[in-house]
N, C-alpha and C positions, 0 to 999 in steps of 0.2 A: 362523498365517502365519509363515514365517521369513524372516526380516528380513535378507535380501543380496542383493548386485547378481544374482545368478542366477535367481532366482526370478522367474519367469515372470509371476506375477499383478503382482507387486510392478511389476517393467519395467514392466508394460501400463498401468498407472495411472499411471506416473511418463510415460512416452511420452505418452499421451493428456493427460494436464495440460500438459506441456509445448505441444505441438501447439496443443491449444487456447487458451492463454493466447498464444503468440508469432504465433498468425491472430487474435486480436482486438488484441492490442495493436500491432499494425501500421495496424487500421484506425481514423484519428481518428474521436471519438467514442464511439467502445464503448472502457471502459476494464476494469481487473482487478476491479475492485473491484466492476462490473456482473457480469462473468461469473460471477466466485465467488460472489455473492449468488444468481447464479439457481442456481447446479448444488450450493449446500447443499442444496436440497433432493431432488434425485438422488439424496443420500447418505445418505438415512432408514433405507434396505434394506441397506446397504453396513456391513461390520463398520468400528468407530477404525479401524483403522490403512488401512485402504483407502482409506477417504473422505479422511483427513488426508496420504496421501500424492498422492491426487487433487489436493487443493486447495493444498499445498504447488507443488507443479508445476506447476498456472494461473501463482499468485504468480511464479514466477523467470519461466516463458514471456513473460507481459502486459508487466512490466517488462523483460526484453528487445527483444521483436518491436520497441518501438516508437521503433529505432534505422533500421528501415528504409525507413518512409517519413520518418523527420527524412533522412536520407541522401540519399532519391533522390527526393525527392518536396518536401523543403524542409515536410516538414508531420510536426509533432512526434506523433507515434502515441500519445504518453502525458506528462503532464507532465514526467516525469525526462527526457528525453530531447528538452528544446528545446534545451539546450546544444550537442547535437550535431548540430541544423543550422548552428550556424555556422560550423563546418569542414568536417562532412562531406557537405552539401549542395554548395559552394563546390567541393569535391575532386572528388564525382562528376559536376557541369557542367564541371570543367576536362578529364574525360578518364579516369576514374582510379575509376570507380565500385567497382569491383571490391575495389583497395585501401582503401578508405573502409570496406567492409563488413567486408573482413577486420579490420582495426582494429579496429573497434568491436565484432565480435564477439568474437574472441580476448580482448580486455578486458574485456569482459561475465562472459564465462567466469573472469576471473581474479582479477577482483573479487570473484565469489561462490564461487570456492575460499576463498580469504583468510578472508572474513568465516566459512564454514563454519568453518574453522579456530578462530575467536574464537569462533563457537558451541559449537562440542566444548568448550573450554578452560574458557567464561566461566557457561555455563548453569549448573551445577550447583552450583559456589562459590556463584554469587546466591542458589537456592532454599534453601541451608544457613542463608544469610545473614537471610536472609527470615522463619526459622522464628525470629529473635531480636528479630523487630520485633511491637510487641504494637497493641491496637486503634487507641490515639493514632496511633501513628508511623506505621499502612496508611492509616488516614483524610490524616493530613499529606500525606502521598506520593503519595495519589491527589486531593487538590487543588494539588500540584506538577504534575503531570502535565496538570491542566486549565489551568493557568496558561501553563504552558509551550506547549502547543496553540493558546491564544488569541493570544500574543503573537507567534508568529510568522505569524499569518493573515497574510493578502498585503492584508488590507482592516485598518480600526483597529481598537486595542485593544478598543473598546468595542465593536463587532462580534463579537470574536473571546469578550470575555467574556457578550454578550448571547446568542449562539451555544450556548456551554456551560451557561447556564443555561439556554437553553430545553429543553437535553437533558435536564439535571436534573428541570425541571418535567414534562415527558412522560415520562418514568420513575416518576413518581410514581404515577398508578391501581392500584390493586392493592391486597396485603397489605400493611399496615403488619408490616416485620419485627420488632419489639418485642410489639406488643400482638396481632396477627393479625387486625384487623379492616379490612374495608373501607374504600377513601376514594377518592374521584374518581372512583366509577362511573360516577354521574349516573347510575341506573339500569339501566346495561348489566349484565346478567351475565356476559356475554363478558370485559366488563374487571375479574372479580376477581381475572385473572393479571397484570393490564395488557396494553398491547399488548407481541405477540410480537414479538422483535428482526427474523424472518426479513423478516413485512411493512409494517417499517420500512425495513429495507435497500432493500429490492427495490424500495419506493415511491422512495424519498430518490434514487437511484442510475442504476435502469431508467426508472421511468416516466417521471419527470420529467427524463428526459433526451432519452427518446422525445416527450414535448412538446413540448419546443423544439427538436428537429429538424423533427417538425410545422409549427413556429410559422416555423421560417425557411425550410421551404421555400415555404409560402402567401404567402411574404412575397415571397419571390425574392431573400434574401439571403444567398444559401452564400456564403460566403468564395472567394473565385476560387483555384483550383491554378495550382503552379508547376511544372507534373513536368519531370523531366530530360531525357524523350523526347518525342518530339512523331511526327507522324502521317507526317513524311516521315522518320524517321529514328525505329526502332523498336529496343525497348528491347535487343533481343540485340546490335543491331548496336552501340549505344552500350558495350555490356559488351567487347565483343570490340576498342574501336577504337584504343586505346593501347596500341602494345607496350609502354612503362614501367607498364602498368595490370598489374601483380603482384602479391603476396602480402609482408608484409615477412617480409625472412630470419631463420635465426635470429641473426646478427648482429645487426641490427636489431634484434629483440628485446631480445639482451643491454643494448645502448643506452637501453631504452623503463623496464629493470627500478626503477629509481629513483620514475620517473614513476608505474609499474605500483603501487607497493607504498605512495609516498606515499599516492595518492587513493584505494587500497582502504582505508586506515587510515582515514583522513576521511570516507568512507564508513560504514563501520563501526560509527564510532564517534558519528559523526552519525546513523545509524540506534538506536543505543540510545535514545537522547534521544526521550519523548516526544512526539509529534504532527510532530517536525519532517519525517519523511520522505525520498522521492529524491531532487525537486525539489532540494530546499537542499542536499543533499549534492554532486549533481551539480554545482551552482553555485559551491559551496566549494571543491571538489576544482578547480575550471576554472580560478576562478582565481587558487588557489595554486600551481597551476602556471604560470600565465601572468606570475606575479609575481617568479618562481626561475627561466624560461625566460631563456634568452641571445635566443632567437631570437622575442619576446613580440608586435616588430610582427607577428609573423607570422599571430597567432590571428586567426582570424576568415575569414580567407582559404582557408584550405584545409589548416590546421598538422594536422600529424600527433598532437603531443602534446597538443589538445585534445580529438580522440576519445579517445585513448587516455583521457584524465583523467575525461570526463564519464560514459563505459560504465564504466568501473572503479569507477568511485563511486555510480553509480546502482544499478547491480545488489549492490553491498555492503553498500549500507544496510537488503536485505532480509534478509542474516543479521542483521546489528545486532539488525533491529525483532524477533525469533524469541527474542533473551535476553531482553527482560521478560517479554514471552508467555508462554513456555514458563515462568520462574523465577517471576514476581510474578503472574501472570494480570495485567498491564499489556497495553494494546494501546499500540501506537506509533503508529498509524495508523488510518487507514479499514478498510482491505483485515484488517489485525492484530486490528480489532474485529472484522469477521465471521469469521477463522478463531476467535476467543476464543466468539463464537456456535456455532460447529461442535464447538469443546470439550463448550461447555455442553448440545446437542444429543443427540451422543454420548455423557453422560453421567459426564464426563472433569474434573477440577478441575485447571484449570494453578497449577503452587507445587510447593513441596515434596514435598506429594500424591503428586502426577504421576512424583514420582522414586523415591518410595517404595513405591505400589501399582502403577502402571504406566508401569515402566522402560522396557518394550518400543514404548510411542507416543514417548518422547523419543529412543529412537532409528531406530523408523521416522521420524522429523518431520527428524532430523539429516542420515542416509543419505540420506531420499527428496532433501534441500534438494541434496546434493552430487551425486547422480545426475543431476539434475534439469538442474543449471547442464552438466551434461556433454553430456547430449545435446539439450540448447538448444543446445550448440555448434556437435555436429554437423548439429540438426538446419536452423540458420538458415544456414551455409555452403553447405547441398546446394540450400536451397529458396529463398534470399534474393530471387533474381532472379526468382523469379515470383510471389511473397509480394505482391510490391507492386502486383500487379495486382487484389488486394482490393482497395485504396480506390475503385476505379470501379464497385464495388456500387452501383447506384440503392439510397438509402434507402427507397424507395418499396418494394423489395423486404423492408428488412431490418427496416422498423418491426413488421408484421403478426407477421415469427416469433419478434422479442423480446419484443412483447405477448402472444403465445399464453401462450411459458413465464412468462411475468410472473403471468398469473394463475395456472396449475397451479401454479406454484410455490408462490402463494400459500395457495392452497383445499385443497393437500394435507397441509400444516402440522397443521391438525387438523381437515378434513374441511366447512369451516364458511365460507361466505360472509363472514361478516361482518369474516374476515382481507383479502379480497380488498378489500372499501371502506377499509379499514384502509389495505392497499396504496396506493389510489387516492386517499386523502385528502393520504398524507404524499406523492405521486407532488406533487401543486399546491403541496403547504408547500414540496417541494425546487424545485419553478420560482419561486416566490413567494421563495426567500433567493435565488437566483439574478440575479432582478428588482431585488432591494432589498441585492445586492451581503453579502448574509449569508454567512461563509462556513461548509459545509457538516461539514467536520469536527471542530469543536469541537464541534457540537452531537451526531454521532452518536459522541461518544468521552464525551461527558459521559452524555450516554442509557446508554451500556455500562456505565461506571463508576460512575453513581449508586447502585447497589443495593451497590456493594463500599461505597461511602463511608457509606453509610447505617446499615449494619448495625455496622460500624465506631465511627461512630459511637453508634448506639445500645448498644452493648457498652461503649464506655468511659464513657458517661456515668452509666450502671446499676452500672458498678464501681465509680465514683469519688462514687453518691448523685447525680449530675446537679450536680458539680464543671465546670465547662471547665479546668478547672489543668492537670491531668493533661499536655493537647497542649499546652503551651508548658513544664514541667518534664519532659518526658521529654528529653533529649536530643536521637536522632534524631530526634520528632516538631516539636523546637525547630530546628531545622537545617534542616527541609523547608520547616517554614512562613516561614524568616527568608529561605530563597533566594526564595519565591513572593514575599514585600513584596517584596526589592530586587529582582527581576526585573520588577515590575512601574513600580517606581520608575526602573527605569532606562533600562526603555522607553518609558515618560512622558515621560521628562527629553528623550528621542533627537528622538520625533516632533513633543514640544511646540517643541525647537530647529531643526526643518523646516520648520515651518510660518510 
């Protein structure tokens, strides 16, 4: 495959990622992190770099689209983008839907150049960097990383750490990587690989997300819509109804570039950071802007610089999360652990690896991310306005064909049933944290991570006689674990002071 914008295959996969990711991440409820879970397994047949420019372009799509029903719908399409209903729903009921979209998208776009940009620059120094941290310092690094995950769950610490350990422990079945024997089968032979990541995702993610759609529609409790249009006044006519409902110029622009460039940096750099994700980026970016704003009563109402802030920060924190990835095999996130799945699938080791035997996937993963945010541009400008006519899918329709690929998805893994109960087991664990307010990504980053920490550590302690020294005399391995205490001390001290 050659790897340029010309290239026919390349477009087609980067198009269709796109497409696909910016119609489901329009519609609440199906989010990125479902879709890419069900369409890894589409990409069994599919060379690297196909599959990974595929699923690269879900990513930017999912986190775009769901600008359009926060906009005109008042209903947040994806977590990163609750911020932007509270301007840009406000602007499209005053009049002005038109403008609200263009904002948010052009930002979208511009957020995920920038970050591209930090990706080209940042990725490869890291993997350099990487090859000079030995077993201590990746084990420290990747319990920073759970740390960091845990503490900013949206539920408590102890949540977020009980979370991460339960991933740990469910990674557990399988081969011991030291010795190679068996443990935790309880008899299954199916589980002397442990369970596979794919029907963990797709359980954690689809199914149990399909259940409690189930469960609230028997119940009769969907959340009531706000749309913008209503039945005597239809949605073109509302598009068409302000002559001030324009495009901002490029004047305007020039004015917006300060705002532009802060929250894509915030973004960006909020995306490196483990576990943190859009969400918090978005939220950051909003309101550091609203902080520096002259015009700050204004946010909430319909302010122009809080689209701008929260699209420019959201879609940037998905370059961000792409440098650990691609450098450490770190996921930053949900969606970042199952592309680290599609590495490992394809047969692919992100690190240093990655830059040295196959240059050519870090930079299809680079180009596809930057083509990607391109023709999201284009493509949400031309379709915006009837995008949003997805959310009035009866679920009733949409449950049956996310369960279909829920199992194939499953059962084609390696041909075997017994993935598909697998599926359906962790499908009730993910409604049951749901239930019991568990949050869900510490547990599948801890799940990911464990086998890196394990072996990790098994390696350092086989070097040092079964020493623990080693991880608090190294250096960097001292440095990791010394931010994991204070970070956890500090966040004790915050909530215990809340309460």
């Amino acid at each position: 495959m050659t790897f340029d914008v010309v290239n026919p295959l390349f477009l087609w996969w980067t198009t269709l990622g796109v497409v696909l990711g910016v119609t489901v991440g329009c519609i609440p409820g199906l989010t990125g992190a479902m879709v890419i879970a069900l369409t890894l397994p589409l990409t069994f047949a599919m060379s690297p770099p196909d599959a990974l420019t595929l699923l690269v372009a879900i990513y930017v799509g999912s986190v775009s689209g769901g600008l359009i029903s926060a906009t005109l719908l008042n209903i947040p399409g994806t977590p990163a983008s609750l911020m932007t209903t509270l301007d840009g729903f406000p602007m499209a009921a005053g009049g002005r839907p038109r403008r609200a979209l263009s904002l948010g998208i052009a930002a979208s776009m511009a957020g995920g150049i920038f970050s591209w940009g930090v990706l080209t620059l940042l990725a490869e120094p890291m993997a350099v960097w990487s090859t000079k941290i030995g077993p201590p310092d990746m084990f420290s690094l990747v319990m920073l990383a759970l740390v960091l995950i845990a503490v900013i769950s949206r539920e408590s610490l102890a949540m977020g750490l009980l979370a991460g350990s339960l991933g740990l422990l469910f990674a557990m079945p399988g081969m011991h990587p030291a010795t190679g024997q068996s443990r935790l089968t309880f008899g299954f032979s199916e589980l002397n690989d442990g369970f596979r990541l794919l029907p963990v995702l797709i359980g954690l993610f689809a199914v149990s997300q399909l259940l409690k759609d189930v469960g609230e529609n028997d119940q009769g409790n969907e959340s009531p819509r706000a749309p913008v249009f209503s039945r005597d006044r239809g949605f073109s006519t509302l598009i068409a109804q302000a002559p001030a409902d324009v495009a901002p110029s490029f004047r305007e622009w020039l004015v917006a570039i300060p705002n532009l460039l802060r929250s894509s940096v915030i973004g960006t750099f909020v995306g490196i950071l483990p576990g943190v994700g859009a969400n918090i980026g978005s939220i950051l970016a909003y309101a550091t802007a609203r902080s520096g704003s002259n015009a700050s009563s204004d946010f909430g109402t319909g302010c122009e610089e809080g689209i701008i802030a929260s699209e420019a920060a959201n879609n940037a924190t998905v370059g961000g999360a792409l440098i650990p990835l691609i450098s450490l095999g770190i996921p930053g996130s949900v969606i970042d652990a199952i592309l680290l799945g599609a590495f490992v699938i394809h047969g692919l080791q992100p690190g240093p690896l990655l830059f040295q035997n196959n240059p050519e996937i870090v930079h299809t993963i680079t180009l596809s991310y930057l083509v990607a945010n391109i023709i999201m541009f284009g493509f949400m400008l031309l379709t915006a306005r009837w995008m949003v006519r997805l959310v009035q899918i009866p679920k009733g329709l949409l449950v049956p064909v996310v369960l279909t690929f829920c199992v194939l998805g499953s059962y084609a893994l390696a041909n075997r049933m017994f993935d598909v109960w697998v599926m359906v087991a962790f499908g009730g664990l993910g409604l049951l944290f749901d239930r019991l307010r568990i949050p869900t990504a510490p547990f599948v980053i801890g799940f990911v991570l464990s086998p890196i920490a394990e072996e990790n550590l098994c390696a350092s302690l086989m070097a040092s006689n079964g020493s623990w020294w080693p991880f608090v005399a190294e250096p960097a391995s001292a440095v990791f674990l010394g931010i994991s205490v204070i970070v956890c001390g500090v966040t004790l001290r915050r909530r215990h002071a809340k309460s």
